[in-house]
mmCIF file of the N, C-alpha and C atoms, coordinates in Angstrom:
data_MODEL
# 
_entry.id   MODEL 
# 
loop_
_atom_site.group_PDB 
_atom_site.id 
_atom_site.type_symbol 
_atom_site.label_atom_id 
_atom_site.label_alt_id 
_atom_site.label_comp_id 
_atom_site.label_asym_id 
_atom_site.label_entity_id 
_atom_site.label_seq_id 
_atom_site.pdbx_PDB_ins_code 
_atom_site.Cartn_x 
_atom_site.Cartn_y 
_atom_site.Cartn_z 
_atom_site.occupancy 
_atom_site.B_iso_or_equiv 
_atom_site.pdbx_formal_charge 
_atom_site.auth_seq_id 
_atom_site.auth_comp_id 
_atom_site.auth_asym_id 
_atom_site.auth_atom_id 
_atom_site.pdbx_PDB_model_num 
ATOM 1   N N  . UNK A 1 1  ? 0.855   -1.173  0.000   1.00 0.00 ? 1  UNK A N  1 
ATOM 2   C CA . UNK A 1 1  ? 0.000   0.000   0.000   1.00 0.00 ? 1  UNK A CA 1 
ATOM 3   C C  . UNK A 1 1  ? 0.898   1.233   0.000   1.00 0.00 ? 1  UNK A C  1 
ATOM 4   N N  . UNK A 1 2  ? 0.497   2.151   -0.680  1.00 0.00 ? 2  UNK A N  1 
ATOM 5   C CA . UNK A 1 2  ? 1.183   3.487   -1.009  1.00 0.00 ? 2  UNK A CA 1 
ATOM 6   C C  . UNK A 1 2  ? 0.466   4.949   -0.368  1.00 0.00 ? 2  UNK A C  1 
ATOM 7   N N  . UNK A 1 3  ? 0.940   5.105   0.176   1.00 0.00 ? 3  UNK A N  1 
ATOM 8   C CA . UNK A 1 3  ? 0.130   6.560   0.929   1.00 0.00 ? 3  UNK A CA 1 
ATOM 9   C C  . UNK A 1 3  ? 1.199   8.010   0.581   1.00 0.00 ? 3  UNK A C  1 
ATOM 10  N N  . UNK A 1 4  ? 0.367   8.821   0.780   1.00 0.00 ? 4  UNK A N  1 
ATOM 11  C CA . UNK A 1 4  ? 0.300   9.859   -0.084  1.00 0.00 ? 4  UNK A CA 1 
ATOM 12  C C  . UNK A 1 4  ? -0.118  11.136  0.618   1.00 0.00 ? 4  UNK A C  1 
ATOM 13  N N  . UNK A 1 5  ? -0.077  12.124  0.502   1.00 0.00 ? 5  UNK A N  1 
ATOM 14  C CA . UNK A 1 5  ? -0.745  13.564  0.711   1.00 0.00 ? 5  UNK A CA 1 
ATOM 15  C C  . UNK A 1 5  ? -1.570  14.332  -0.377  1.00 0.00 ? 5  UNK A C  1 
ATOM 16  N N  . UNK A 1 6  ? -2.672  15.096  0.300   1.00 0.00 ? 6  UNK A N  1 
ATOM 17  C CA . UNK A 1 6  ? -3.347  15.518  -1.212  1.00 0.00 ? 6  UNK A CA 1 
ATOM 18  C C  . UNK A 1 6  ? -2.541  15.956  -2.252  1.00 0.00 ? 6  UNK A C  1 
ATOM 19  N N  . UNK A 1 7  ? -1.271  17.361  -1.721  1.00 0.00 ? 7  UNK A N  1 
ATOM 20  C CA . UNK A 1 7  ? -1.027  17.579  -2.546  1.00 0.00 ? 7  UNK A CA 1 
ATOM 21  C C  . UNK A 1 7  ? -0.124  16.755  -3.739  1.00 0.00 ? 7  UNK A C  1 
ATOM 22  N N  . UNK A 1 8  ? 0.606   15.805  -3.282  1.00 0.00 ? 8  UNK A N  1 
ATOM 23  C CA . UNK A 1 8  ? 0.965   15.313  -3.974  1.00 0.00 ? 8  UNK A CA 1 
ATOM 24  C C  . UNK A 1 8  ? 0.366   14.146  -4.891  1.00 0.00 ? 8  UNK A C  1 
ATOM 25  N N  . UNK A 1 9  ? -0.789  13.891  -4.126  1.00 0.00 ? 9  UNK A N  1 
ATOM 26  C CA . UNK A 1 9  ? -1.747  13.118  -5.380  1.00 0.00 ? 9  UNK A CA 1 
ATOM 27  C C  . UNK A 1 9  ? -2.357  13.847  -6.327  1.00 0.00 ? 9  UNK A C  1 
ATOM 28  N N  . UNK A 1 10 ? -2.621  14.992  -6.402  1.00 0.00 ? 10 UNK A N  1 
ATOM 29  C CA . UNK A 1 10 ? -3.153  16.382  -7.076  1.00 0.00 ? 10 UNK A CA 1 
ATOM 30  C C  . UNK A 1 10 ? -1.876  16.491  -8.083  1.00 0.00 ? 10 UNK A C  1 
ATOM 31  N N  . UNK A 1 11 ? -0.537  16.441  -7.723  1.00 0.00 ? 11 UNK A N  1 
ATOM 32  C CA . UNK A 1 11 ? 1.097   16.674  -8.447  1.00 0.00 ? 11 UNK A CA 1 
ATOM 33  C C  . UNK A 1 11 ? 1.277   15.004  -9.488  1.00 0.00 ? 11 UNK A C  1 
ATOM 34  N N  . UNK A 1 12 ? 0.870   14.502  -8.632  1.00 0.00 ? 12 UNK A N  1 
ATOM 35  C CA . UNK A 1 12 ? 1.124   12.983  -9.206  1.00 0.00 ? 12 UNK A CA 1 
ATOM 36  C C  . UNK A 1 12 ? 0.016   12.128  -9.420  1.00 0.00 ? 12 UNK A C  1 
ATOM 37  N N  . UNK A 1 13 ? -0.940  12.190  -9.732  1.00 0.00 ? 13 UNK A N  1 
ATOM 38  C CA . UNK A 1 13 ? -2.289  11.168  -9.992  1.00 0.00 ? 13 UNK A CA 1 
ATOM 39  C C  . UNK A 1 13 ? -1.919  10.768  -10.886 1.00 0.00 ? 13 UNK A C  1 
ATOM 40  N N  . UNK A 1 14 ? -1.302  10.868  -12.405 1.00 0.00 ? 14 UNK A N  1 
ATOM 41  C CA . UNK A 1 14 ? -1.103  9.774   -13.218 1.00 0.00 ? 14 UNK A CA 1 
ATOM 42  C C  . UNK A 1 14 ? -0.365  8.633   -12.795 1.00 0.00 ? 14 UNK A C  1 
ATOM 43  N N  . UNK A 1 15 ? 0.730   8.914   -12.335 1.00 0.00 ? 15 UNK A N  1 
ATOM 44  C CA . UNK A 1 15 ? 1.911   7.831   -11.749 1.00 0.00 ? 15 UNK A CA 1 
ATOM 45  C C  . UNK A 1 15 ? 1.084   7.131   -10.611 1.00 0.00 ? 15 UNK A C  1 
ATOM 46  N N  . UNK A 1 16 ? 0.090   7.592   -9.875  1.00 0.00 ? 16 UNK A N  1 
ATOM 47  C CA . UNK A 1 16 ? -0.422  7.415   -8.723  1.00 0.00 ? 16 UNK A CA 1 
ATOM 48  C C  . UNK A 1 16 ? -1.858  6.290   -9.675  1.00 0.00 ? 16 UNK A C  1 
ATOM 49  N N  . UNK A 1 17 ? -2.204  6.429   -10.660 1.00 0.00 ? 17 UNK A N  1 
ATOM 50  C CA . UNK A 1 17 ? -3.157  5.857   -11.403 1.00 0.00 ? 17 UNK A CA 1 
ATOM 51  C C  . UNK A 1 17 ? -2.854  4.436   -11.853 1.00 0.00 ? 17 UNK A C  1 
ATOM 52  N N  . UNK A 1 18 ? -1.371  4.620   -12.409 1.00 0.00 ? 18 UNK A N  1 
ATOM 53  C CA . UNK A 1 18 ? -0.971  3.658   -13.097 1.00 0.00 ? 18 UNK A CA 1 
ATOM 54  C C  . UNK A 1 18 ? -0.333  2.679   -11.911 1.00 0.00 ? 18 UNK A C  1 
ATOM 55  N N  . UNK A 1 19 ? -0.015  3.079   -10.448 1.00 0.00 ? 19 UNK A N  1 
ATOM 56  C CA . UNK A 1 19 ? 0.548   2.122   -9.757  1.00 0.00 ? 19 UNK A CA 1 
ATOM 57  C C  . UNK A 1 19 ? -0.966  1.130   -9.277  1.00 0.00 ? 19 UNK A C  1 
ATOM 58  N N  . UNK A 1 20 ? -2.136  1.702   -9.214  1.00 0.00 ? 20 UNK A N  1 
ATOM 59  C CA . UNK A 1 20 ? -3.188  1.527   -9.222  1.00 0.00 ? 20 UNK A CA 1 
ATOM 60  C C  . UNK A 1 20 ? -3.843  0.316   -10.232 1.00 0.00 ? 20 UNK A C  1 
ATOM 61  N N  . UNK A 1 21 ? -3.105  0.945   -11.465 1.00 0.00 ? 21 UNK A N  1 
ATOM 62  C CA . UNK A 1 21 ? -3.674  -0.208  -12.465 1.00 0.00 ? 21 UNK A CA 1 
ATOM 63  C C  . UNK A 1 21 ? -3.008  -1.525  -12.418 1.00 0.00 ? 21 UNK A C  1 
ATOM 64  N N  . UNK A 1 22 ? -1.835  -1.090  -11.607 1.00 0.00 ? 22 UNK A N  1 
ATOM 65  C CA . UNK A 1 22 ? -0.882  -2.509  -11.693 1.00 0.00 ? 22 UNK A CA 1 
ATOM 66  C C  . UNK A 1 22 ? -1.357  -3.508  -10.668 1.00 0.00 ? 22 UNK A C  1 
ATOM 67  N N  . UNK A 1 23 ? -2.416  -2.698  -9.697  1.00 0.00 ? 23 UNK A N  1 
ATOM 68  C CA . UNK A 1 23 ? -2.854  -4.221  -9.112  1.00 0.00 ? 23 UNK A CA 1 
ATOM 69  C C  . UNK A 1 23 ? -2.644  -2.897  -7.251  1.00 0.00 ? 23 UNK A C  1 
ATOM 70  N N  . UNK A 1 24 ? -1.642  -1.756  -7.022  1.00 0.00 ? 24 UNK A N  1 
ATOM 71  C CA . UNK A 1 24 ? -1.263  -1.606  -5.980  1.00 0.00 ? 24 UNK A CA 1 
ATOM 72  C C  . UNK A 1 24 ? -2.417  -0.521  -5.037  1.00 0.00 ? 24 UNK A C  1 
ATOM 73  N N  . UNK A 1 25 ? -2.317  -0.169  -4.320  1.00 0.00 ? 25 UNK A N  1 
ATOM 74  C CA . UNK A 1 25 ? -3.760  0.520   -3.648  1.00 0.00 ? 25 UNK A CA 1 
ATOM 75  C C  . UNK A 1 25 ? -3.233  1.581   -3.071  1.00 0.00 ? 25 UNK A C  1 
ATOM 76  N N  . UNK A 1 26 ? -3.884  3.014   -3.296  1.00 0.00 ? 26 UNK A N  1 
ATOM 77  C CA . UNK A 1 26 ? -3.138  3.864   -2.590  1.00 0.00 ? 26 UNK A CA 1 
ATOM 78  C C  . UNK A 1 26 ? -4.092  4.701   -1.819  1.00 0.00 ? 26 UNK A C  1 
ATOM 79  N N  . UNK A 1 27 ? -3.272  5.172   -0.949  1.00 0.00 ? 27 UNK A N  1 
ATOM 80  C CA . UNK A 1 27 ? -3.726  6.097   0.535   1.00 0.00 ? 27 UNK A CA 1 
ATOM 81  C C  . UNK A 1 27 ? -3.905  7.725   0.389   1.00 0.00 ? 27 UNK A C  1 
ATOM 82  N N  . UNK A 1 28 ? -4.934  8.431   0.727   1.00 0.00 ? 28 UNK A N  1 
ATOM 83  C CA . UNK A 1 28 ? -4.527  9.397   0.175   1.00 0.00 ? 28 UNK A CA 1 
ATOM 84  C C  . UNK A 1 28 ? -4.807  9.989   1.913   1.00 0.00 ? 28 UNK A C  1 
ATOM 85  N N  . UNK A 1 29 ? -4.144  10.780  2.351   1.00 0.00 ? 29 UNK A N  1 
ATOM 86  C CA . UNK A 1 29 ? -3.942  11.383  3.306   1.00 0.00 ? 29 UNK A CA 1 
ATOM 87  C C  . UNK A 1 29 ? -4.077  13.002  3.948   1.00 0.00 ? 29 UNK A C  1 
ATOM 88  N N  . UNK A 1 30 ? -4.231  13.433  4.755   1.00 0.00 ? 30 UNK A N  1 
ATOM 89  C CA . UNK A 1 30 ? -4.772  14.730  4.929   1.00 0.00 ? 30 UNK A CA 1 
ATOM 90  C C  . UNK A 1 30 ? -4.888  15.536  6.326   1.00 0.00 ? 30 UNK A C  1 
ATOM 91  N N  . UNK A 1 31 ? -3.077  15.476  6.831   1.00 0.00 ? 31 UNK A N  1 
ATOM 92  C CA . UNK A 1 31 ? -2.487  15.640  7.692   1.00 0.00 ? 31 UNK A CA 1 
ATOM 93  C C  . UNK A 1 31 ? -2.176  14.698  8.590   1.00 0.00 ? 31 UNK A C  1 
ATOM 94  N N  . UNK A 1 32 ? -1.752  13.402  7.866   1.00 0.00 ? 32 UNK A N  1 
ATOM 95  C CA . UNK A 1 32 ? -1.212  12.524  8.292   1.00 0.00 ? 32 UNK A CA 1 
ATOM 96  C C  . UNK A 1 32 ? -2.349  11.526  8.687   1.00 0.00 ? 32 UNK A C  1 
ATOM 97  N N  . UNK A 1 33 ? -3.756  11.661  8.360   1.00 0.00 ? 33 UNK A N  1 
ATOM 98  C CA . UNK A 1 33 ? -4.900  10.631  8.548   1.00 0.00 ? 33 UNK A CA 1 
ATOM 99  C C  . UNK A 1 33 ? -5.270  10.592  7.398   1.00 0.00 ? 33 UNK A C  1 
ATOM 100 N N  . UNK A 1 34 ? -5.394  8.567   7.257   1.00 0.00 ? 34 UNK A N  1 
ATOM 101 C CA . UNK A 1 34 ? -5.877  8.660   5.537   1.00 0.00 ? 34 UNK A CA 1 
ATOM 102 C C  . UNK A 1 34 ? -7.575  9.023   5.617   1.00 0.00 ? 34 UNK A C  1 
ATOM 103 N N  . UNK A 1 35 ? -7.200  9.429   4.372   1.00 0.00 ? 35 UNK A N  1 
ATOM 104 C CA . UNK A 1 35 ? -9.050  10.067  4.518   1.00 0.00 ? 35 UNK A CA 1 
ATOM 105 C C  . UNK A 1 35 ? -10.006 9.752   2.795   1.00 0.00 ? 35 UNK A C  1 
ATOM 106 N N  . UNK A 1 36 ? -9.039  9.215   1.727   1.00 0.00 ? 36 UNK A N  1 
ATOM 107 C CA . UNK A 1 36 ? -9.980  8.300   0.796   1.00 0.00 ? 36 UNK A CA 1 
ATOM 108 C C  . UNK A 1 36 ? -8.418  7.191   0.214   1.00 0.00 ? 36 UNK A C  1 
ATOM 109 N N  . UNK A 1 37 ? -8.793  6.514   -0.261  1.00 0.00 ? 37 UNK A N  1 
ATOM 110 C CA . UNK A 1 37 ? -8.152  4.878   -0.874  1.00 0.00 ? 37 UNK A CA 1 
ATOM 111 C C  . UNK A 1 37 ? -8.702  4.939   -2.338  1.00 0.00 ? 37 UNK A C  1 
ATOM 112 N N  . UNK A 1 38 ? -7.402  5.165   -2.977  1.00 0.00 ? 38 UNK A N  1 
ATOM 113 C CA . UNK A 1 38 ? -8.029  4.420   -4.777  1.00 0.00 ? 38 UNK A CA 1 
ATOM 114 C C  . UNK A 1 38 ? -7.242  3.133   -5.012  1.00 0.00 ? 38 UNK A C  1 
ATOM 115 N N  . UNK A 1 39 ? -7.900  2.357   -5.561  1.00 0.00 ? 39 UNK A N  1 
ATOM 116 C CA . UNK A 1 39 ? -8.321  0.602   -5.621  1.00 0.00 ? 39 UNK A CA 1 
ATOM 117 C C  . UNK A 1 39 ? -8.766  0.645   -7.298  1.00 0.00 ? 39 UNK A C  1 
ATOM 118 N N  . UNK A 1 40 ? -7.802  -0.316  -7.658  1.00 0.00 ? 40 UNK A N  1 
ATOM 119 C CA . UNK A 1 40 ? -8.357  -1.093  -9.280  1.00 0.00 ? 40 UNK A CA 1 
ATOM 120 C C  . UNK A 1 40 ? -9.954  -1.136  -9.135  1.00 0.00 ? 40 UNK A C  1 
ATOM 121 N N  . UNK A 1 41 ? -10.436 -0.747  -9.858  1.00 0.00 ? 41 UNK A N  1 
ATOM 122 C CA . UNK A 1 41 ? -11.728 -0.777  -10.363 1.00 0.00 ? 41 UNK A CA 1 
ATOM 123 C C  . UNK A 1 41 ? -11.996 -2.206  -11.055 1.00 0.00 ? 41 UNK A C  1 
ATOM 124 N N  . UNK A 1 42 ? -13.019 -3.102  -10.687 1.00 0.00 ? 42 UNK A N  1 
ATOM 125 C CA . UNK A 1 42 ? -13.235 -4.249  -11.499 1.00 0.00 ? 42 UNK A CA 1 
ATOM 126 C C  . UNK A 1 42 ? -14.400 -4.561  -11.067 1.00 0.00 ? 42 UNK A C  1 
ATOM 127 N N  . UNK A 1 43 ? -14.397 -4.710  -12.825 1.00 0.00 ? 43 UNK A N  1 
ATOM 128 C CA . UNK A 1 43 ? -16.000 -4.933  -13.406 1.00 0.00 ? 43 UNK A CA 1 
ATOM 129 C C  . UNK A 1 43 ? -16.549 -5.693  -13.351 1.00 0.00 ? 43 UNK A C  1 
ATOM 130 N N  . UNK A 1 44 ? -18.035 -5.926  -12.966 1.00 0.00 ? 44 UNK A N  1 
ATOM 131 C CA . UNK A 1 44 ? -18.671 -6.583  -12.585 1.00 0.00 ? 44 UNK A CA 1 
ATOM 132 C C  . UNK A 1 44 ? -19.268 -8.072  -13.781 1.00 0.00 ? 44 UNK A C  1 
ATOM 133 N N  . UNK A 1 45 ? -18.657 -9.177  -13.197 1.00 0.00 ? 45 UNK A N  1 
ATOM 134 C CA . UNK A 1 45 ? -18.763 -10.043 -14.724 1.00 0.00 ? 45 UNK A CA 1 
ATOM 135 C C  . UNK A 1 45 ? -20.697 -11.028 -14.413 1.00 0.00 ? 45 UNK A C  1 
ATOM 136 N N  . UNK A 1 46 ? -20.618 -10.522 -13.031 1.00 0.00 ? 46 UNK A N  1 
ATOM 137 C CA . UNK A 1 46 ? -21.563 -11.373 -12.955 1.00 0.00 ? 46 UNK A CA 1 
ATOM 138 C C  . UNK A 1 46 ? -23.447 -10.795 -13.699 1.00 0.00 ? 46 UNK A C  1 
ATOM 139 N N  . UNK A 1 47 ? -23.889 -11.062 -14.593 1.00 0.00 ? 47 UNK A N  1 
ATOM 140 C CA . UNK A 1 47 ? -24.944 -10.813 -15.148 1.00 0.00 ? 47 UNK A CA 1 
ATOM 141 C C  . UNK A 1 47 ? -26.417 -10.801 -14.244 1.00 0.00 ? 47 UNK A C  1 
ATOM 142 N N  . UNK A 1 48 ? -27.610 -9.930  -14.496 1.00 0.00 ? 48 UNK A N  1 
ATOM 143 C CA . UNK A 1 48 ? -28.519 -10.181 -14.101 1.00 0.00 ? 48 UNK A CA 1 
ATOM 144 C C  . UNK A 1 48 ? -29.459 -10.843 -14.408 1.00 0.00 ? 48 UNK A C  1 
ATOM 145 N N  . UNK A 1 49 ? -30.374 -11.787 -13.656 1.00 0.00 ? 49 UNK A N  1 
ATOM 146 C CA . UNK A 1 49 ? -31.200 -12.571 -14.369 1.00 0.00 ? 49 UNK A CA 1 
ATOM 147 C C  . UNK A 1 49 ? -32.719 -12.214 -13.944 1.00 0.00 ? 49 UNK A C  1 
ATOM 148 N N  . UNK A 1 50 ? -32.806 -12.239 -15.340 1.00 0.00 ? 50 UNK A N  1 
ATOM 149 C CA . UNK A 1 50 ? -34.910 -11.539 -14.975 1.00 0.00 ? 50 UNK A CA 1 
ATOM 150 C C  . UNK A 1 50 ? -35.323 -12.904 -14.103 1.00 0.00 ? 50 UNK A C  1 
ATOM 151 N N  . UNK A 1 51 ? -36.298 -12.157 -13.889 1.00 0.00 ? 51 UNK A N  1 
ATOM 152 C CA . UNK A 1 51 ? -37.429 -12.555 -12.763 1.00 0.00 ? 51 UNK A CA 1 
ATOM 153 C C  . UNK A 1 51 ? -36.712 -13.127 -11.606 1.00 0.00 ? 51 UNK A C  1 
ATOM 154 N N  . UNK A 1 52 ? -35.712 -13.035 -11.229 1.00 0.00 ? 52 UNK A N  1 
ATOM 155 C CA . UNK A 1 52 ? -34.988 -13.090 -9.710  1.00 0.00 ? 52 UNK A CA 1 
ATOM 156 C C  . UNK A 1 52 ? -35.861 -13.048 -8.761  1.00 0.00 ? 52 UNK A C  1 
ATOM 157 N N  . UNK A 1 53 ? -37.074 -12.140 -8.877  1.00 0.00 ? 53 UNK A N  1 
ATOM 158 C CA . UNK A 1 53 ? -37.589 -12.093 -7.515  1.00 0.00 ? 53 UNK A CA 1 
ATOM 159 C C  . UNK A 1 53 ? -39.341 -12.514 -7.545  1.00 0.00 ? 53 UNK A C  1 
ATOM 160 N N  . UNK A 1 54 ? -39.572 -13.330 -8.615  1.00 0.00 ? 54 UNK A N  1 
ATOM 161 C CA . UNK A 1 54 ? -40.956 -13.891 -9.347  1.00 0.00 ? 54 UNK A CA 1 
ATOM 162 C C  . UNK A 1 54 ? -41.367 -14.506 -8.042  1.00 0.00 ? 54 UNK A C  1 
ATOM 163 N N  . UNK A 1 55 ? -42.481 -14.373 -7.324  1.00 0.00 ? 55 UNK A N  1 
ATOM 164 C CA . UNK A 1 55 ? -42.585 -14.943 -6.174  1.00 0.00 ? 55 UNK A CA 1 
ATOM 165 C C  . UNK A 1 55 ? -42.773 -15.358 -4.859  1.00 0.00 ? 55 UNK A C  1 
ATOM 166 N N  . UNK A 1 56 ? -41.722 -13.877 -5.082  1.00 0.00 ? 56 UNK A N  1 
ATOM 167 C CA . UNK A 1 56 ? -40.909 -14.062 -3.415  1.00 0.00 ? 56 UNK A CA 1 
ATOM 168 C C  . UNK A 1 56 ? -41.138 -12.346 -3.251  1.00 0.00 ? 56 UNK A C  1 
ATOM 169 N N  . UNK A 1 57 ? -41.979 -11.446 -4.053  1.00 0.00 ? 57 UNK A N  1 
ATOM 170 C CA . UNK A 1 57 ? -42.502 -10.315 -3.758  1.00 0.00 ? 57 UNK A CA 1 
ATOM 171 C C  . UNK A 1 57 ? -43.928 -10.101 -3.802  1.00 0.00 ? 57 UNK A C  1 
ATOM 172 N N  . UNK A 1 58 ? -44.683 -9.759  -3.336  1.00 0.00 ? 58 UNK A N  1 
ATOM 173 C CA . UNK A 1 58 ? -46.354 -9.503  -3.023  1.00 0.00 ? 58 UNK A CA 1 
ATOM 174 C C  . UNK A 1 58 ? -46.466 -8.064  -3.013  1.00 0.00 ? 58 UNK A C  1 
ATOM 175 N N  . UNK A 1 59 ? -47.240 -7.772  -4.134  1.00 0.00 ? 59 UNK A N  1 
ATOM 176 C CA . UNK A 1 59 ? -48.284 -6.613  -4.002  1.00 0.00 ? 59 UNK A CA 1 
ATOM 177 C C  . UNK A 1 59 ? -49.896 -6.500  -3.977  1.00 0.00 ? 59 UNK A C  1 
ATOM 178 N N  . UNK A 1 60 ? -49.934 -6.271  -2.785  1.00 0.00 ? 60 UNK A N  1 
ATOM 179 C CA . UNK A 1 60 ? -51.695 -6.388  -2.525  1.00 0.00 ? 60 UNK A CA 1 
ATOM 180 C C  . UNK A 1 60 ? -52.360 -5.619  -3.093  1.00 0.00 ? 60 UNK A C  1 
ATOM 181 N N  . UNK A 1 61 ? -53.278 -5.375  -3.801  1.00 0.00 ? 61 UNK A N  1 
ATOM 182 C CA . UNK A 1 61 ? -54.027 -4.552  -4.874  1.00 0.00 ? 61 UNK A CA 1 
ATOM 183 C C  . UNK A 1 61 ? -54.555 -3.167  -4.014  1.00 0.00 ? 61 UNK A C  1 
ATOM 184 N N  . UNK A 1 62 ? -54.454 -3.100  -3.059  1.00 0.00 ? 62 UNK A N  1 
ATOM 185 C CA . UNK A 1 62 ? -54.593 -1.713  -1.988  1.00 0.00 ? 62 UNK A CA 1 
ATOM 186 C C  . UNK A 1 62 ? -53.576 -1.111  -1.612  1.00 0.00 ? 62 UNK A C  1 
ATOM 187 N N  . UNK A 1 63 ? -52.241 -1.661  -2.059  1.00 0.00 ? 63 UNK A N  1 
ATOM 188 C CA . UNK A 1 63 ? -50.785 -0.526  -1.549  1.00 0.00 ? 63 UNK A CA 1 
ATOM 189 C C  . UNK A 1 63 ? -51.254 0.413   -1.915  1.00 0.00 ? 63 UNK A C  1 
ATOM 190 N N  . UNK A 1 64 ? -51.878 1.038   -2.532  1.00 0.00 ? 64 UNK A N  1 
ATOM 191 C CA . UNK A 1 64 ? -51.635 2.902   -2.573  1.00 0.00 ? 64 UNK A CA 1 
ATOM 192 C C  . UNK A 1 64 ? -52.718 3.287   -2.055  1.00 0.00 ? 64 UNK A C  1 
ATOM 193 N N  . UNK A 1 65 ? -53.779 2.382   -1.176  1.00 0.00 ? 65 UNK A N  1 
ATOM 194 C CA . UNK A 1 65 ? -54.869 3.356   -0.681  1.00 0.00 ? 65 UNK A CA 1 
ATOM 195 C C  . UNK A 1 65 ? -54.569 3.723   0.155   1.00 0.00 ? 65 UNK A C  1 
ATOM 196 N N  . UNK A 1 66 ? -54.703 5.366   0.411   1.00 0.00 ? 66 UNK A N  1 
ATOM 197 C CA . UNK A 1 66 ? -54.907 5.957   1.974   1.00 0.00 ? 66 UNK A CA 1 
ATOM 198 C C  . UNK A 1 66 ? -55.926 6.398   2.411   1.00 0.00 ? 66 UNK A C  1 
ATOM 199 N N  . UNK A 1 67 ? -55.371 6.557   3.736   1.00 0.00 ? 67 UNK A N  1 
ATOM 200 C CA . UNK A 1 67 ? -56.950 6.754   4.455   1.00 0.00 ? 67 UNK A CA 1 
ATOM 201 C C  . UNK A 1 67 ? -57.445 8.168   3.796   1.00 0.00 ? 67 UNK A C  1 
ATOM 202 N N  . UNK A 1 68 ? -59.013 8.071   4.206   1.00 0.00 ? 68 UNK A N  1 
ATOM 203 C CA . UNK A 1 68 ? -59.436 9.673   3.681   1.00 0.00 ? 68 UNK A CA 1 
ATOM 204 C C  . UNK A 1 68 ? -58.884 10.903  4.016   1.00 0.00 ? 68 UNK A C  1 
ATOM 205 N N  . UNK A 1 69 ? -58.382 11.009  5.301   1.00 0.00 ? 69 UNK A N  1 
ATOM 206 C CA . UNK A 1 69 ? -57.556 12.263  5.960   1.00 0.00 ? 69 UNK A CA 1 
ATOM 207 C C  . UNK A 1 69 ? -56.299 12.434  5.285   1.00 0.00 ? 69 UNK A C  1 
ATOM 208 N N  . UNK A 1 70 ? -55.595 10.997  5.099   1.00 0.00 ? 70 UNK A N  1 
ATOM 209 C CA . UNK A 1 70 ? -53.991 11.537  4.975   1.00 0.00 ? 70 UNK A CA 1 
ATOM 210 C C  . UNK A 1 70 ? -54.192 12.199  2.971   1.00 0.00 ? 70 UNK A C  1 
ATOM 211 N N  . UNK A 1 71 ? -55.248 11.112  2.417   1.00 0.00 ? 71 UNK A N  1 
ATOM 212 C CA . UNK A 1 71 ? -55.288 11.814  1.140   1.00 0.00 ? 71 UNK A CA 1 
ATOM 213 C C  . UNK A 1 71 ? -55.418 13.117  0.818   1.00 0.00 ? 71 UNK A C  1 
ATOM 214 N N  . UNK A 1 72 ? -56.178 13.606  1.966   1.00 0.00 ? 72 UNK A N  1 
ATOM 215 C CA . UNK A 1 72 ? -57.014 15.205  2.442   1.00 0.00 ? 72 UNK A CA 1 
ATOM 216 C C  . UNK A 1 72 ? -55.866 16.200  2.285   1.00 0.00 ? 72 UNK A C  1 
ATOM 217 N N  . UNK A 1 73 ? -54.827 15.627  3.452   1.00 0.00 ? 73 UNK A N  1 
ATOM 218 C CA . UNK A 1 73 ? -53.037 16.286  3.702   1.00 0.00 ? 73 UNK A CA 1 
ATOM 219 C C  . UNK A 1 73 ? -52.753 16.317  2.328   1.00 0.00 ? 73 UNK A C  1 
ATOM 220 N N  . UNK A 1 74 ? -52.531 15.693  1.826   1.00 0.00 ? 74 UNK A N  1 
ATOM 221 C CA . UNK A 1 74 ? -51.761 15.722  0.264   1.00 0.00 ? 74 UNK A CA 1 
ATOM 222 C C  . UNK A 1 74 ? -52.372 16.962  -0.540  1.00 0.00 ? 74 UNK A C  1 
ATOM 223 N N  . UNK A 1 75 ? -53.714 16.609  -0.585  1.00 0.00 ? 75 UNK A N  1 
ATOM 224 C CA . UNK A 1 75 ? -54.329 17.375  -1.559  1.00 0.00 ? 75 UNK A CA 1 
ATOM 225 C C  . UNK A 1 75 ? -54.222 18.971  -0.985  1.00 0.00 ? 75 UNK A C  1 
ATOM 226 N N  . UNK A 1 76 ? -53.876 18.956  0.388   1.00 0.00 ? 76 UNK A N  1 
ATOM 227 C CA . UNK A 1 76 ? -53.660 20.230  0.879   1.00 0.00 ? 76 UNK A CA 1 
ATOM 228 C C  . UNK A 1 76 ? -55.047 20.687  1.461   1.00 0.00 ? 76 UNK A C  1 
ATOM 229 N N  . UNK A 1 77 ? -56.356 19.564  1.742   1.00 0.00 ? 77 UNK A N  1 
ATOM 230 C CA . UNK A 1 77 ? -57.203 19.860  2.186   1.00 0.00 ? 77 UNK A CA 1 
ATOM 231 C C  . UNK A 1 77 ? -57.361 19.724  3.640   1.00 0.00 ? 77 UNK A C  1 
ATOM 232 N N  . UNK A 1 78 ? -57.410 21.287  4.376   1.00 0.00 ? 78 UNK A N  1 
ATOM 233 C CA . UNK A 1 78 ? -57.444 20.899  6.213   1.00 0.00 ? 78 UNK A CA 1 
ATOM 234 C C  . UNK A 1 78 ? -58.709 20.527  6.775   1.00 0.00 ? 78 UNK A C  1 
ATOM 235 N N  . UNK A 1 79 ? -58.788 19.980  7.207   1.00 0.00 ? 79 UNK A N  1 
ATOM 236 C CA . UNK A 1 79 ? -59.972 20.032  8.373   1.00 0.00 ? 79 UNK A CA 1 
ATOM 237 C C  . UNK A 1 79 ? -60.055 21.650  9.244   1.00 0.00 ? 79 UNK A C  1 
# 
């Protein structure tokens, strides 16, 4: 691991990019406490598959009713 100070990651981010791409992880620091980490980026190989959740989710044909009052609130109508 490679740690660093802003300014010199601000002076050096390419060199600081490419040690990055090689696999190495660096620290970025901000008076001697690290305070963000850049890490190889890797892409996600795993695919999504429809209907994952066919099943195993329920919507009751009344989720959006509300009561008469709170509809009242919305509409901006007070009692």
């Amino acid at each position: 691991m490679y740690t660093v100070n802003i300014y010199e990651a601000k002076t050096h981010l390419s060199s600081l990019l490419e040690k990055v791409a090689h696999g190495e992880e660096v620290v970025i620091g901000k008076a001697g406490k690290p305070i963000a980490k850049l890490i190889p980026f890797k892409k996600t190989t795993k695919t999504r598959k429809p209907g994952y959740w066919k099943g195993k989710v329920i919507i009751h044909e009344d989720f959006d009713t509300l009561p008469p009052e709170v509809l009242a609130a919305f509409k901006g109508e007070h009692e």
